[in-house]
N, C-alpha and C positions, 0 to 999 in steps of 0.2 A: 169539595174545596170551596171555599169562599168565593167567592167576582167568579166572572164570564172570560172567555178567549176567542179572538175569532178564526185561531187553527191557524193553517198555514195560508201565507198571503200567494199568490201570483207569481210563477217566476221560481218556487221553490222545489220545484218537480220533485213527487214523491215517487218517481217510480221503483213500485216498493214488490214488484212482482209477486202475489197475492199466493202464487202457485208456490211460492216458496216452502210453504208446508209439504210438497209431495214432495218426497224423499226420493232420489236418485241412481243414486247406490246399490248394488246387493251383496249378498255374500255373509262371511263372518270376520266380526271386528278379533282383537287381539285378545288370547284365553280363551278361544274360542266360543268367545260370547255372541251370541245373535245377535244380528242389527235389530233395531226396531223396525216392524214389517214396513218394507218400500226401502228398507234398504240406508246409508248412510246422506247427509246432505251434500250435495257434489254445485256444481256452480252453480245456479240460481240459490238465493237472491242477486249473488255477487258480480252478473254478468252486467254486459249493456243491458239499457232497458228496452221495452217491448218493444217500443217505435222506434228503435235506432235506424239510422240512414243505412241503405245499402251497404255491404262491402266490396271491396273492389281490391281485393290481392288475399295472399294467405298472410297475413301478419298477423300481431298478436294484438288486438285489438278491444280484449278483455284486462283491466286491473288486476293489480295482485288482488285477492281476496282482502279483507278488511283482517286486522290480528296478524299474528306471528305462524308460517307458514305451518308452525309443528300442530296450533291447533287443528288443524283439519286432517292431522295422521291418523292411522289404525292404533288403538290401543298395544305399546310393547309388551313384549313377556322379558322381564327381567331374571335374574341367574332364581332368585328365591322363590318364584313363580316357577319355575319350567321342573316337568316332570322328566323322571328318569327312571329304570331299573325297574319297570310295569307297573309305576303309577300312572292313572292315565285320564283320572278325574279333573276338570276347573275347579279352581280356586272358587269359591264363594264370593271374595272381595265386598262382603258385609262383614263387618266386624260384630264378633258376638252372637255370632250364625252358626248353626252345624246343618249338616245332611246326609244326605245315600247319593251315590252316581257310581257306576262304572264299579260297583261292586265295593265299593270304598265309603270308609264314615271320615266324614270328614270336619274339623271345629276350625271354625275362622276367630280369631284372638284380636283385639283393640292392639297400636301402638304407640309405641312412647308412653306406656301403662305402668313401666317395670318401677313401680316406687316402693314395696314392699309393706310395711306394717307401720299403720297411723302412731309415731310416738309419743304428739306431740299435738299440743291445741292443737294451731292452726297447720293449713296445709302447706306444702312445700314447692317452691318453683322448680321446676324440672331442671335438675340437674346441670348445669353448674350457674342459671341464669339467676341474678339474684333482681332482673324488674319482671318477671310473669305472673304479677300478681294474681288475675284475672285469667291466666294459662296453666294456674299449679295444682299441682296431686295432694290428691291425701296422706297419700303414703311417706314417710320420711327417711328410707333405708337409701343409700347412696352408695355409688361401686369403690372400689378401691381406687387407689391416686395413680394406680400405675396406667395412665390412659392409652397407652400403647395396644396394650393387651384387652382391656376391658372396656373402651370407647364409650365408658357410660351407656350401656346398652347390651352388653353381653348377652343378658338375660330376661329378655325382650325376646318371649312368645308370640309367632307370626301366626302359624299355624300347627294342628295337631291333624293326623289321617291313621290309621289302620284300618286291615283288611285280611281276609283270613286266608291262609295259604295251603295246598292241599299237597306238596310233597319238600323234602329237604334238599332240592337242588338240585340233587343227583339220581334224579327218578324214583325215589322212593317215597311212598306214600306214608308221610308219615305230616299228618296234621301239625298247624301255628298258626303265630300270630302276626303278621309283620307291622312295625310300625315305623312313622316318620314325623318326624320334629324337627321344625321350620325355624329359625328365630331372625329377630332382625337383624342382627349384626353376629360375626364372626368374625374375628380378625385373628385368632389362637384357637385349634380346633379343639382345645381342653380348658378354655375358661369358663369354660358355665358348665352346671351338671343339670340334668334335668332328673324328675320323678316320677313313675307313672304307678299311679295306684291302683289296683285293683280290688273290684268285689266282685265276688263268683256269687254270693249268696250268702253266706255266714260270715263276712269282715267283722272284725271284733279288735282287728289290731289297730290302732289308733297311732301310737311313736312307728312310726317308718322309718326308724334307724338313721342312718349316714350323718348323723348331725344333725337331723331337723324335729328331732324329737314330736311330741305330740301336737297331732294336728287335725285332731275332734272327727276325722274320716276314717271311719273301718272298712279294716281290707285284708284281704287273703295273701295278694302279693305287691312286692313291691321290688318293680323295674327299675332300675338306677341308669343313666347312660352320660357319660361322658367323653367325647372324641374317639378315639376307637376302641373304648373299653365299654363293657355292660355288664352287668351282674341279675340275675332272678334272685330275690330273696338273698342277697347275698351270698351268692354261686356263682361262677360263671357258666354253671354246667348245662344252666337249662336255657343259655344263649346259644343259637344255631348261630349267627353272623350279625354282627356290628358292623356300621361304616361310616366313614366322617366326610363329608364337602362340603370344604372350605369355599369356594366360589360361591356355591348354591346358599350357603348358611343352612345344613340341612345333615340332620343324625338321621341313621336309620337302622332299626335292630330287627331281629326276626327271633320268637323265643319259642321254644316247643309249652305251647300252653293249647290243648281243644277245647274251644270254646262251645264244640257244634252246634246249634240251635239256640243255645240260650242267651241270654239279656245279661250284660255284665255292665256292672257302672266303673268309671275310670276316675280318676281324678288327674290331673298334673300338675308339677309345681317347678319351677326353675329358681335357679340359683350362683352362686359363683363357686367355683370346685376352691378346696382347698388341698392345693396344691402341696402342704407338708406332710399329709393326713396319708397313710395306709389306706387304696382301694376307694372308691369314691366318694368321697364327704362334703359335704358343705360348709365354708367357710362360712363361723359366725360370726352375728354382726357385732360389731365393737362400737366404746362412744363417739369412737374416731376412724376414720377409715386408714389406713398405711397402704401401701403398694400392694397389699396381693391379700388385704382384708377389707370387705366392704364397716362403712359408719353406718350411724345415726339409732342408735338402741338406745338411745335419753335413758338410760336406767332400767329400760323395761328387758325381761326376757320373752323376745319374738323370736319365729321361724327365723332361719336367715335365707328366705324365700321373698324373691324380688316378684314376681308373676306367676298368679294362678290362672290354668284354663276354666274351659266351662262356664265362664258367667254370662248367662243366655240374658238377663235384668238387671244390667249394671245402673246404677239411675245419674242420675246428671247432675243432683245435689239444687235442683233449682232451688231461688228464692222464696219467701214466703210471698202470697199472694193475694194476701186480705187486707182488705182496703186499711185497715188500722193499724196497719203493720209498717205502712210504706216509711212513714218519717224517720222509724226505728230504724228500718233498712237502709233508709238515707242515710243516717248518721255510721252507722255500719262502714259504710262504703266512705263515706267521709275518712273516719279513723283507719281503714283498710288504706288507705294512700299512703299515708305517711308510717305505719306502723308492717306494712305487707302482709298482713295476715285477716283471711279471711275463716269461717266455720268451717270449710269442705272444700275440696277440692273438683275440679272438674276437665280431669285427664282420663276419664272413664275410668277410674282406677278406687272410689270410695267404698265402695261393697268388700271388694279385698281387702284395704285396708285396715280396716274396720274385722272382717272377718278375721288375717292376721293377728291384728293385735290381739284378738278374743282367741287363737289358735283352736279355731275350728273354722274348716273350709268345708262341712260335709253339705252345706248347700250349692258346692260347685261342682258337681258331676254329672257325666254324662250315663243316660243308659246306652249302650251299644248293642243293637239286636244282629245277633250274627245269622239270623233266617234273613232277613230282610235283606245281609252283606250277599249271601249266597243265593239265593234269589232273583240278584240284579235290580233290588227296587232304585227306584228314581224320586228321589223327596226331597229337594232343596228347598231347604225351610228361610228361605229370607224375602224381606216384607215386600211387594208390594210397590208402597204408599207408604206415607210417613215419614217418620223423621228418623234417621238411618246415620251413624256413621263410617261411609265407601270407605276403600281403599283403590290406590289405582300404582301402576308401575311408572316408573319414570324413564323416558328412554335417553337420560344422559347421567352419566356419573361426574355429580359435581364436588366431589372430592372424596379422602380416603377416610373418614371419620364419620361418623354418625353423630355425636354429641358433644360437643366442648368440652373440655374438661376446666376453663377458667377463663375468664373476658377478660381477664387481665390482658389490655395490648393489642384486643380485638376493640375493631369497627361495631359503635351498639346495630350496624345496617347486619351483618355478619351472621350468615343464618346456624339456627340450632342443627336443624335436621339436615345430614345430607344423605338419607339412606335414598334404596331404587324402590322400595315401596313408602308414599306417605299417604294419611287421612283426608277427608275432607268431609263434610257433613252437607248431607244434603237431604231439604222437606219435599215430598213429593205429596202434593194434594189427593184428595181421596175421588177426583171424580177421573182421576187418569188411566186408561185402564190400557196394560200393558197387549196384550189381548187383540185392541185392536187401537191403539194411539190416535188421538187425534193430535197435532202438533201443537205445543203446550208452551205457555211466556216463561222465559227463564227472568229471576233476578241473581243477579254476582251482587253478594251481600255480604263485604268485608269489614274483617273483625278487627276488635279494639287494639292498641296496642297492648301490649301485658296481658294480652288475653289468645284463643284458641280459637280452631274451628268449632266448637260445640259452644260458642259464647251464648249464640241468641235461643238456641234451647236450653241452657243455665237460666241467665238472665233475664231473657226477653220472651217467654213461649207467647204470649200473644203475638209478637211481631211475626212468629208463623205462622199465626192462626187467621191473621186479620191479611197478611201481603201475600201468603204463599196460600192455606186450606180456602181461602175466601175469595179471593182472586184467581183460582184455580192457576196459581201459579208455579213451579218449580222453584223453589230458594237454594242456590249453591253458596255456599261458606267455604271457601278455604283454608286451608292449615297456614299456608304462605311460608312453609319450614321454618315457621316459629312464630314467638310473639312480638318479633322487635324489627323486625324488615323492613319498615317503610313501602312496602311493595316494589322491592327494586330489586334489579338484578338478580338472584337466584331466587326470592320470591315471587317477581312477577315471573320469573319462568315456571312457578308452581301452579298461578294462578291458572293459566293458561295451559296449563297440562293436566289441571283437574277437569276443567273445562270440556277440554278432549275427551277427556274420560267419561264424563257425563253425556255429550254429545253423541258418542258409540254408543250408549245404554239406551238414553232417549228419546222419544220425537220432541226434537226441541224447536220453536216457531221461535226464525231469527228473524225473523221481522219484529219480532217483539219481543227482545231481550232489553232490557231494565239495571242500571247499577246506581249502590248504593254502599255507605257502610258509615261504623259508628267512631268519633275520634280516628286514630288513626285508620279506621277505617273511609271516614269522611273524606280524608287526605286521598286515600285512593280513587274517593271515586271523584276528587276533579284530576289527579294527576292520569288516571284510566282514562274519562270521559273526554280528555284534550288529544291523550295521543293514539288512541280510538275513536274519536266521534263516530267512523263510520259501523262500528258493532253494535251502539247504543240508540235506545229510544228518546229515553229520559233517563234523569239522574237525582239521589234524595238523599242529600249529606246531612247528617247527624253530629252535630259539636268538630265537625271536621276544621283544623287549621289548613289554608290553604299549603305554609312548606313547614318544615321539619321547626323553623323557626317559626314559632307559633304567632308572632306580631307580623310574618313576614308581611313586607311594603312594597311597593313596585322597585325599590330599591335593591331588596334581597336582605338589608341592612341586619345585621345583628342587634335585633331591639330586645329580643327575649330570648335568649338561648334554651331551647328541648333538653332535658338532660339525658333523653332518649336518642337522642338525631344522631345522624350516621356522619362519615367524617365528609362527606359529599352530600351537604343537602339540596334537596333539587325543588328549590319553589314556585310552585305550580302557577303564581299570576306570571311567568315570562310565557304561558302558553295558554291564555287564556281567550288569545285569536280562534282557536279552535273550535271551539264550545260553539259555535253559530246553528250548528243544528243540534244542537242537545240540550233543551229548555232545562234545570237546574231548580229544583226545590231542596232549599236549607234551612235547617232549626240549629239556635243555637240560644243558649242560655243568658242572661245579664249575667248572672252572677257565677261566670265558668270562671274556674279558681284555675284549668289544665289548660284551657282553651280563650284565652282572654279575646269578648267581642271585638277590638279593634281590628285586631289582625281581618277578621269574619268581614266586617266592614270595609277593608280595603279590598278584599276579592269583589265582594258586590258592587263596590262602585269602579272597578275595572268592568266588570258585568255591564255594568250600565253604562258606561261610556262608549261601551262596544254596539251599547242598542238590544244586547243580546234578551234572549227569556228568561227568565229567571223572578223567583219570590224567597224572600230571607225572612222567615219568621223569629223574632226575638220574643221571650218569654221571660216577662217578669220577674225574679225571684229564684232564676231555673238555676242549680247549681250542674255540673259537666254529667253526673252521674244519674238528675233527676228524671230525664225521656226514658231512660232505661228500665229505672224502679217503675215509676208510672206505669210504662209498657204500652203504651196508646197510639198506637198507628193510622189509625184511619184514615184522613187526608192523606198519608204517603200511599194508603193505596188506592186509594179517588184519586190521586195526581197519577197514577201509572197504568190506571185502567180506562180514565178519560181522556178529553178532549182541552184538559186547562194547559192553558201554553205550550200547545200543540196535539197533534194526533200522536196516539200510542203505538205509532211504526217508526221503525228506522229510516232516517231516510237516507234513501241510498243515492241517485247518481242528479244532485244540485243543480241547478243552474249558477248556484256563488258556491266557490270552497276558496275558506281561505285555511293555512294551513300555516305554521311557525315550526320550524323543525331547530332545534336547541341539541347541537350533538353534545354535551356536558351530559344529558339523560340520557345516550344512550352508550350499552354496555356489551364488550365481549368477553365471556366467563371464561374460553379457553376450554380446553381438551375436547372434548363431542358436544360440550354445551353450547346452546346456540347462540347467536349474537344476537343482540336486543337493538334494531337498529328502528328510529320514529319519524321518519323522514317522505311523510303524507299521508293523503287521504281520501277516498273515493276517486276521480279520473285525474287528480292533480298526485305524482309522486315522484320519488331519487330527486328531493329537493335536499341539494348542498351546500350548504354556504361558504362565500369566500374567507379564507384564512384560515387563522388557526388560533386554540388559545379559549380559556373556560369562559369567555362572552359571546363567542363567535354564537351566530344564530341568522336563519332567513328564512322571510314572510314571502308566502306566495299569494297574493288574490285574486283569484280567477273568474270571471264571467262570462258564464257561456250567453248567446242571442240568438239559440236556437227557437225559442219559444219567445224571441221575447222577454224582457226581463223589467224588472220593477224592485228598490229596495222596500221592505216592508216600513209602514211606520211606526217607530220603536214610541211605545206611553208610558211613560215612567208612572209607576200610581203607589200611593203608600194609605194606611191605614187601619182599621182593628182586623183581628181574626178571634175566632172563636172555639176552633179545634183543633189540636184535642184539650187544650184550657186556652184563656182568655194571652192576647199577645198582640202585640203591632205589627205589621209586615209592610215591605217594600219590596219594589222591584220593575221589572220591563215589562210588559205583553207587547203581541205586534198588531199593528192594525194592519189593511189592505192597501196595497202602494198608490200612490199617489202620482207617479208617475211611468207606465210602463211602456218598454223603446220596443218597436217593432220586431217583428222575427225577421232575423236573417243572420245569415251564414257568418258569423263575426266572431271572435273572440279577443275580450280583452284581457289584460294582465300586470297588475302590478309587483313588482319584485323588490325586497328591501333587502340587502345583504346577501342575496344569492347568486351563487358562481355557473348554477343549473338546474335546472327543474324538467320534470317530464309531463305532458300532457296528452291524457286517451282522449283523440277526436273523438270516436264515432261515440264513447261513451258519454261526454259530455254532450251528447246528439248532433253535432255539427257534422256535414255531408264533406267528406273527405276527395268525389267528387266534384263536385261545384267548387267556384274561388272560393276560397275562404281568406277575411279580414282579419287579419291579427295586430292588434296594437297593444305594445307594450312600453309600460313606464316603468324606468330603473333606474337606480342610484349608480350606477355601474353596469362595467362590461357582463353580459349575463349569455347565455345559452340557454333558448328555451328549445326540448325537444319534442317535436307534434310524432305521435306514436299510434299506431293506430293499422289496420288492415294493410294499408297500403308498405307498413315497413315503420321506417324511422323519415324526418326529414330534421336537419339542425335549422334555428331559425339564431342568428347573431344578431345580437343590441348592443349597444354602446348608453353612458349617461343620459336620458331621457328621456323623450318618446320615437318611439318608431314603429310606423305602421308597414307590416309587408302585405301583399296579397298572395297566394300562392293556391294552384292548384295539385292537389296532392297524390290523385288519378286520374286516370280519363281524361277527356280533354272536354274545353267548356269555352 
């Protein structure tokens, strides 16, 4: 990074508990996944700090943890996760993974993949969204209109297992094959048909019947299943038992086929049944979809196969990446705005589509070794390291749909996804070794709007080579159940559910977790980083508008309307009190056509008025798309691995927290969903403000004088930078106070608008023992509550100031 810093000043107590890396916990996380050795993160860092005062009673004298209380759960098992009927293998939860366990082969499948056969130049946004530019498949096949039935996802491939079975049920020894087929949605136990193909050794059959004609994979047999019907080769004879669960989203068939010993390759293919058709067939694709026929066949004749299994190399479609390429690409991305159409898609889904349209999949199969099934070997083949994209369960059903079937009348905020299993992508550096963890920096690195969890491995693979393989750091990317979230409401409850999930896998050092993200990514990471401060280190916004209204003002004023923005937009300068401890590096472009500098300009100079840290690099000529192409991150990871405008830890328990709690951001989704409520932060929290009504909001500013306190001095400094191209920057750094007040047992408190607030003595270090000084200035009647070992104690103000003294135990 360019210029010097000189950390944290006096008075800003970092106690950041060091030990936070030893893991806590033991046991097994959710799926039966192992913790990472030491077991899960349990209270430290999040407690008092090491030198906290005595306590003196059993109260609750510890803060809520930092985040929404679900992140720190066990990973759920959702209904399509959980085995039944002597399955008895884990899931993989890498997508694009197979293995051996517990006697079972098992294929873990991509989601939200199901887009069938490329028909058309460009790629297609996922079904029924028409902004995912940056979020769309290759594929162009789309389900029928009846969304009742077909939820845009029918046939949506979760997973595939068999395993070999040694009698018919009824004691008799008579050899099969049992298999089970996962998908992501079910809502009609007969709307999708599936395919499983077999090669024994001499496949030569290529057309697989039922409607899906030739599909360049030779095979011996061909297993058909749909809801409680199955057929061998077109028999039903050589089905022992079919079964359908609806809850689970899970077929399961069992066929007299001996496989003994040998190595048989499979293929599968899913689809939507056609339901007029004699015995199982697949409805073909038409140019138009009708209620109970899937679209989009542009004139070609494809499968009418929505998802194939097996693809172990699905690639990502990234960019080109030759320095004489980039302008080209620029312009690319240019005409991609306004035209939605990009080369490829990047829903993991382009090898299929591609393979589709060419009707030959026989590069998608699996060998299955049935010595190894019988055996009992143990070989789960998923990476590592690297760049991966998870799966994880969600442990709330946030509604009865999985896919839109039209925005017509929806909230652009209004997520796409709402199944129990969704994606996430995440880079795990090569120097991590599961083996024996050392506790490793996370960055939450949120993606563009119109774009996916796999953006910055599309787009950006330097930016995991340079923040995450070079930094030795963990990069998580969210799905955020879609591309148009804002990070609100059933998105940010994704965000923080991936989180979890990663967290259980892990050793994650939360002392040094890191957020960031690209445009509306950028959005997230000040609206995250304000009503977070205390999870984050630092923060590295990318062409980010501070709210959905991309000029927004201190006003909120409608100067430029998003045509993305949700019908509640939440602009992030009303809470940008927060940010006190989370120094802020931003790049934004002069010439952003998406993200116009202005807006960028009013958040920094709230930044600066606050005294806060913070550096805004503008970049000459940079149009909204250009950081991206370029791909040059260096400085964001010098800013997240050093010492420039502040240390690379969290800091956890302040001597100042001020904190703005705005209930208009926060949200209850209703049924098992959790409530999203933002109401503080580190030993300051249950701040409520008086009234009622979408302005209402109250500031709490707290200092503790346990140590001693001193305000840092805020240098405003501006000037050239040089990486990663030539640019002007501006911004605060802090000097060392200038004035610092003695220790002693005091606490002061300013309150704007608030009807309550709570306040952890011992964790702000103040001796709950000894008197303690409280002086508070209010605009109003207020209730502050001192919380702490000793219980509760109510302290009542009226307009102004008022000093009480009070001792809280013991006597003094």
């Amino acid at each position: 990074m360019d210029g010097t810093d000189d950390g944290e000043p006096r008075g800003t107590r970092r106690d950041v508990l060091r030990s936070a890396g030893l893991l806590t916990g033991a046991g097994l996380t959710g799926l039966g996944q192992a913790a990472p050795p030491g077991g899960i993160l349990g209270e430290p860092p999040f407690g008092p700090p090491v030198d906290q005062p005595p306590t003196c009673g059993d109260g609750d004298a510890t803060p809520p943890r930092p985040g929404p209380d679900f992140l720190y759960d066990d990973n759920p098992t959702p209904p399509q996760l959980q085995n039944t009927g002597g399955w008895v293998a884990d899931p993989l939860m890498v997508s694009g993974t197979e293995g051996y366990d517990d006697g079972e082969y098992l294929y873990q499948d991509f989601v939200y993949d199901d887009h069938g056969a490329d028909t058309s130049p460009g790629p297609t946004p996922p079904n029924p969204r028409p902004d995912a530019t940056y979020g769309a498949a290759t594929g162009d096949v789309v389900y029928p209109a009846d969304h009742a039935t077909y939820r845009d996802n029918a046939a949506d491939l979760l997973e595939f297992r068999c395993r070999p079975v040694g009698s018919d049920g009824e004691g008799e020894a008579v050899p099969g094959i049992a298999y089970r087929l996962t998908l992501q949605t079910m809502a009609e136990p007969d709307a999708a048909a599936v395919a499983i193909g077999i090669d024994t050794g001499s496949g030569e059959r290529t057309d697989w019947g039922h409607g899906l004609g030739d599909l360049g994979a030779g095979v011996d047999h061909v297993l058909a299943v749909s809801g409680d019907e199955a057929t061998l080769d077109g028999s039903a004879d050589g089905v022992r038992s079919v079964s359908v669960d609806v809850e689970r989203s899970q077929l399961e068939v069992v066929v007299d086929l001996d496989p003994g010993a040998a190595r048989w390759t499979h293929y599968c293919v899913t689809g939507v049944r056609d339901g007029a058709a004699d015995g199982i067939r697949f409805a073909p694709v038409a140019a138009q979809p009708t209620a109970d026929q899937p679209g989009g066949a542009n004139g070609q004749d494809v499968p009418p196969v929505f998802n194939v299994g097996f693809r172990f190399d699905e690639p990502l479609g990234a960019l080109n990446e030759e320095p004489e390429e980039l302008e080209r690409e620029l312009e690319q991305q240019r005409e991609a705005v306004g035209s939605r159409t990009l080369g490829y898609g990047n829903r993991r889904d382009h090898a299929q589509a591609k393979a589709l349209a060419d009707r030959d999949i026989s590069e998608f199969g699996a060998d299955v070794d049935f010595a190894r099934l019988r055996g009992g070997t143990v070989d789960r083949r998923v990476p590592e390291t690297g760049f991966m994209c998870r799966l994880y369960g969600s442990a709330f059903d946030l509604g009865t749909t999985d896919r839109f079937d039209s925005s017509e009348g929806l909230d652009a905020d209004e997520p796409i996804y709402l199944g129990q299993v969704q994606p996430y992508a995440v880079y795990v550096p090569s120097n991590y070794d599961p083996a024996d963890p050392e506790p490793t920096p996370l960055w939450l690195d949120c993606h563009s709007r119109s774009a996916c969890y796999t953006q910055y491995a599309t787009y950006s693979p330097d930016q995991l080579r340079q923040l995450g393989e070079e930094n030795g750091t963990i990069v998580l990317t969210p799905e955020a159940r879609g591309p148009t979230g804002w990070y609100q409401q059933e998105a940010e409850v994704d965000v923080f559910e991936a989180w979890r999930d990663l967290r259980n896998r892990y050793a994650v050092d939360e002392d040094r977790v890191f957020l960031g993200g690209y445009s509306m990514g950028g959005y997230a990471t000040y609206k995250y980083g304000a009503q977070y401060p205390d999870l984050f280190a630092k923060a590295f916004a990318v062409v980010g508008p501070p709210g959905e209204d991309v000029l927004a003002g201190p006003t909120d004023g409608n100067l430029k309307a998003n045509d993305g923005a949700s019908a509640d937009p939440e602009n992030t300068m009303r809470i940008t009190d927060n940010l006190r401890h989370v120094p802020l590096l931003m790049w934004n472009g002069s010439n952003d056509e998406l993200v116009p500098l202005p807006g960028v300009i009013n958040y920094e100079q709230d930044l600066r008025e606050h005294g806060y840290r913070h550096e805004l690099g503008v970049f000459p000529g940079y149009e909204h798309f250009t950081f991206a192409i370029r791909d040059d991150w260096g400085p964001g990871a010098d800013f997240f691995a050093g010492d420039y405008l502040g240390a690379p830890t969290v800091t956890r328990n302040p001597a100042r927290v001020t904190y703005r709690a705005v209930p208009d951001f926060d949200h209850d989704l209703g049924g098992n969903a959790p409530e999203l409520v933002h109401d503080g932060a580190y030993w300051v929290q249950e701040i409520t403000p008086r009234g009622s009504g979408d302005s209402v909001e109250g500031l709490v500013d707290a200092v503790s004088h346990a140590d001693g306190y001193g305000d840092p001095v805020a240098e405003d400094f501006r000037g050239p930078g040089t990486e990663p191209a030539p640019h002007t920057k501006r911004g605060t750094r802090w000097g060392a106070p200038l004035d610092v007040s003695a220790a002693r047992n005091a606490l002061d408190v300013t309150l704007e608008g608030v009807d309550s607030a709570t306040v952890f003595v011992e964790a702000a270090g103040l001796d709950p023992a000894r008197r303690l000084t409280v002086t508070v200035e209010s605009d109003g009647s207020s209730t502050l509550v001192l919380k702490g070992s000793f219980g509760k104690r109510a302290v009542e103000v009226e307009a102004g100031t008022t000093e009480t003294t009070v001792t809280l135990c013991g006597s003094e």
